[in-house]
NUMAR-205802 format. One line per 8 residues: their letters; for each residue x, y, z of C-alpha. Coordinates in nm, 4 decimals. Layout:
% NUMAR-205802
a	X:Y:Z  ...
END
This chain:
% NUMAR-205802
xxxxxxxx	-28.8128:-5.1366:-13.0953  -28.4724:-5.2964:-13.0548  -28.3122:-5.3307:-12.6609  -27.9909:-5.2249:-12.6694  -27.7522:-5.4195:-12.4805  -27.4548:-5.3085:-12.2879  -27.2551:-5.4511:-12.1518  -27.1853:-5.4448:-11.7161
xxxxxxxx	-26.8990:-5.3091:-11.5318  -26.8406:-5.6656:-11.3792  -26.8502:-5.8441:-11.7838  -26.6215:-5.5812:-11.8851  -26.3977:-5.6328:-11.6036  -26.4439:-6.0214:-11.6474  -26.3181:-5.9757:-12.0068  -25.9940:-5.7755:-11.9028
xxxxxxxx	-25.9130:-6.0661:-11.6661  -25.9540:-6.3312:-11.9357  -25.7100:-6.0924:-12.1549  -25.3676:-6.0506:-11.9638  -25.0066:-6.1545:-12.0805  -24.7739:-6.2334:-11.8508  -24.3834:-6.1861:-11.8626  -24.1760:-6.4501:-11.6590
xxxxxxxx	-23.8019:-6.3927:-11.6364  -23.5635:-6.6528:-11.7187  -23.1793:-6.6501:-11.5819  -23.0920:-6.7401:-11.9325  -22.7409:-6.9205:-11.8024  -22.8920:-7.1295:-11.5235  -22.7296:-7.4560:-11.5134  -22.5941:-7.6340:-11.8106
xxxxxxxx	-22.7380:-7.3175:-11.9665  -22.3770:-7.1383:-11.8901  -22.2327:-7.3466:-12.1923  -22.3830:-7.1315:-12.4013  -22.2546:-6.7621:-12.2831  -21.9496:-6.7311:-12.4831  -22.1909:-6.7946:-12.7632  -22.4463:-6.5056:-12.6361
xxxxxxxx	-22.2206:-6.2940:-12.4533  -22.2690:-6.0762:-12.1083  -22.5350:-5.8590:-12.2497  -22.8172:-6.1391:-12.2831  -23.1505:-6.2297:-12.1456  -23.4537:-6.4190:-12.1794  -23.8124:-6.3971:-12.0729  -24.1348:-6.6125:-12.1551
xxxxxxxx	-24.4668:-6.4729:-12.2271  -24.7711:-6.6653:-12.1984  -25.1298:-6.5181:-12.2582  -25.4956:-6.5817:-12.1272  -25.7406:-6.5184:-12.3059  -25.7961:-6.4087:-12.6818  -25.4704:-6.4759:-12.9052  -25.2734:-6.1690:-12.8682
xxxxxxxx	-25.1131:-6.0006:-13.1779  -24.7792:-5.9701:-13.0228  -24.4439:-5.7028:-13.1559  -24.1641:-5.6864:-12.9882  -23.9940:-5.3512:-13.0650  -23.6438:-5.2286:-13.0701  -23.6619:-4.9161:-12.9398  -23.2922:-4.7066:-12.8615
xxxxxxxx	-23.3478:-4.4272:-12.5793  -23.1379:-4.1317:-12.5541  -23.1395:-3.8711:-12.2730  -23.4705:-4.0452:-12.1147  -23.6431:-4.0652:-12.4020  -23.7218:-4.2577:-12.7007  -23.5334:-4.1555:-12.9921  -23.6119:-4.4316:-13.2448
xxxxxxxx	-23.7138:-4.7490:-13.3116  -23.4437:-4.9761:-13.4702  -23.7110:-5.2884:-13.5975  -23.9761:-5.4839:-13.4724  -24.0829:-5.8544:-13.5058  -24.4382:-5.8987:-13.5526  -24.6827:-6.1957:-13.4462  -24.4940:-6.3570:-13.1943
xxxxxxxx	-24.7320:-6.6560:-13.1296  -24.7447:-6.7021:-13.4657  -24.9061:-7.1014:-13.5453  -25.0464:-7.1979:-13.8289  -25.2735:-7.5315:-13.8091  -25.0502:-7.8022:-13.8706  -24.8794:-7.6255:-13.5419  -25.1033:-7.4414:-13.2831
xxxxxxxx	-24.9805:-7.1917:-13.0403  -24.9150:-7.3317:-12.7038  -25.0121:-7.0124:-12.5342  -24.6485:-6.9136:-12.4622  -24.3289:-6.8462:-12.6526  -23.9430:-6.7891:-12.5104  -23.7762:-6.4449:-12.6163  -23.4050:-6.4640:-12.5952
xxxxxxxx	-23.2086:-6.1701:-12.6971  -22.8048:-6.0703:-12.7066  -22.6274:-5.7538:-12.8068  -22.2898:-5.7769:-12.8487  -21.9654:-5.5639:-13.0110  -21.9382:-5.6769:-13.3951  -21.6055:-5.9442:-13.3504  -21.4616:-5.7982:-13.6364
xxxxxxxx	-21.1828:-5.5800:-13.6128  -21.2100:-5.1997:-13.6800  -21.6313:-5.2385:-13.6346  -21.6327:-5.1651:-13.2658  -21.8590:-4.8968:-13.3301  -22.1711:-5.1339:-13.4367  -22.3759:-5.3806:-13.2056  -22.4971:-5.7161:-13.3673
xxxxxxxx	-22.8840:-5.7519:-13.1919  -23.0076:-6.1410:-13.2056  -23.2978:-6.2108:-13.0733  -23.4780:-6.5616:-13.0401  -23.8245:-6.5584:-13.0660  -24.0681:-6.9005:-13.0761  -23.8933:-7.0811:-13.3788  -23.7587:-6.7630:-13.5708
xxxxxxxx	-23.4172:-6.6332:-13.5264  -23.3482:-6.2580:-13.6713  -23.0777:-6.0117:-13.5982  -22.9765:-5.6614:-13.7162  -22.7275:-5.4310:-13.6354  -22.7077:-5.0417:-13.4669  -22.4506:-4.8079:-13.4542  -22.2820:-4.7566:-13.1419
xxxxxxxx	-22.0662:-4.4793:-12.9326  -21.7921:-4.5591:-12.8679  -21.7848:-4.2907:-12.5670  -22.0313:-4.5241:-12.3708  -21.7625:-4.7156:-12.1833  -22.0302:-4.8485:-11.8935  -22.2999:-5.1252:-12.0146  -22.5162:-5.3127:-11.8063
xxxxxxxx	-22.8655:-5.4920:-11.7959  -23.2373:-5.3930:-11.8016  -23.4026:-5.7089:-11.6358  -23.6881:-5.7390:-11.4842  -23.6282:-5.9911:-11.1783  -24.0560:-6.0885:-11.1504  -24.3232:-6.2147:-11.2928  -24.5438:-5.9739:-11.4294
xxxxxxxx	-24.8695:-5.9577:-11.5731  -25.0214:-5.7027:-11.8293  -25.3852:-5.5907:-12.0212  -25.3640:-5.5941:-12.3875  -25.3821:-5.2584:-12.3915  -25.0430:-5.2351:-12.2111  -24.6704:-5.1737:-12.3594  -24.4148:-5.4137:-12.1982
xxxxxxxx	-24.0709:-5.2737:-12.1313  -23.9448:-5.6467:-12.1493  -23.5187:-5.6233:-12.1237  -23.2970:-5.3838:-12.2165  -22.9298:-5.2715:-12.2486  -22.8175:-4.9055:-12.0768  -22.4673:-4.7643:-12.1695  -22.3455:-4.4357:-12.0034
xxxxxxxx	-22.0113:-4.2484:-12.0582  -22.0180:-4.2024:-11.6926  -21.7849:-4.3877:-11.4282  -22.1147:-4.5020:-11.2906  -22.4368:-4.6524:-11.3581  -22.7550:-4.6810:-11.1223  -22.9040:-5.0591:-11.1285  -23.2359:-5.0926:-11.2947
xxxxxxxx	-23.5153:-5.2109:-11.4544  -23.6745:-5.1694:-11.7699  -23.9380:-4.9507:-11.6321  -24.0044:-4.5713:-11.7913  -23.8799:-4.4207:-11.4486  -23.5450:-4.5756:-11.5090  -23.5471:-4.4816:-11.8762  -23.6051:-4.1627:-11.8162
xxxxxxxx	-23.2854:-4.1306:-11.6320  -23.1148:-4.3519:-11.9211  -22.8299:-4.1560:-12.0867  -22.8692:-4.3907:-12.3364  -23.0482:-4.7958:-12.3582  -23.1563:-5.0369:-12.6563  -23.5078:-5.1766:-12.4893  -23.7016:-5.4811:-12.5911
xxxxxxx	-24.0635:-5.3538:-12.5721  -24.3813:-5.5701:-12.5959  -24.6685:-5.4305:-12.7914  -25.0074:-5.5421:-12.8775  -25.1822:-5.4757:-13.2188  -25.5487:-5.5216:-13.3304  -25.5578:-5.7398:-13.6212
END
């Protein structure tokens, strides 16, 4: 007869701890870095994630809320410690993302999304209303650290057509009082 194995609490816990991803802010301006703002604009930020562990299969959603909830997801960018042999993953990879107003005249109603990601650049575009007058930043302002089992609100844009705006961070209590925010979410998938 065969002994089945299982596995302990304590190896099963062991395992969780060797499996976490951890999201460091980065003031994305800091220092000579402010050379480059005109170039991102006001709505920009940046954040490293570094893993322990198993290689992750990292997406980073974007996902537009609406009333405090998600409404859609605008496009995702898969494998984001992507390496191939010739060039390993280091165990970490820089995110930097910008949404600003389309600088051509009459678009004003579109956003142009770029986000930087590892060596990959990609952008897209949403449509925007023009009744949200009040923008402002999703940032988280600490290091955090998640299970792979965990989504990762990572940044995020929120736009009101209020006269005011609460500060906050990309957390699903402060979404859910979102009249409206574009959020950079972290996901894991099983490959």
């Amino acid at each position: 007869m065969t002994e089945i194995k299982s596995e302990t609490t304590s190896e099963q816990t062991q395992k969780t701890k060797e499996n976490k991803i951890t999201l460091t802010p980065i003031d994305v301006f800091a220092g000579d870095a402010g050379k480059f703002k005109p170039f991102l604009g006001t709505m920009s930020g940046a954040f490293k994630l570094s893993y322990e562990g198993s290689k992750p299969n990292v997406w980073l959603d974007l996902d537009v809320w609406e009333s405090g909830k998600k409404a859609a997801t605008k496009g995702s960018i898969g494998q984001l410690f992507y390496s191939t042999e010739e060039n390993p993953s280091s165990g970490e990879v820089e995110v930097i993302m910008s949404v600003e107003t389309v600088p051509i005249e009459g678009n004003d109603n579109i956003r142009l999304i770029k986000v930087a990601a590892g060596s990959g650049l990609y952008t897209t575009t949403i449509p925007w209303n023009k009744k949200l007058t009040l923008q402002g930043l999703l940032q988280n302002n600490e290091e955090q650290s998640f299970t792979y089992d965990q989504s990762i609100y990572a940044f995020g844009v929120q736009a009101t057509s209020a006269n005011s705006m609460i500060t906050a961070e990309p957390t699903a209590e402060s979404l859910s009082k979102a009249e409206w925010a574009l959020v950079f979410t972290v996901r894991f998938e099983k490959e």
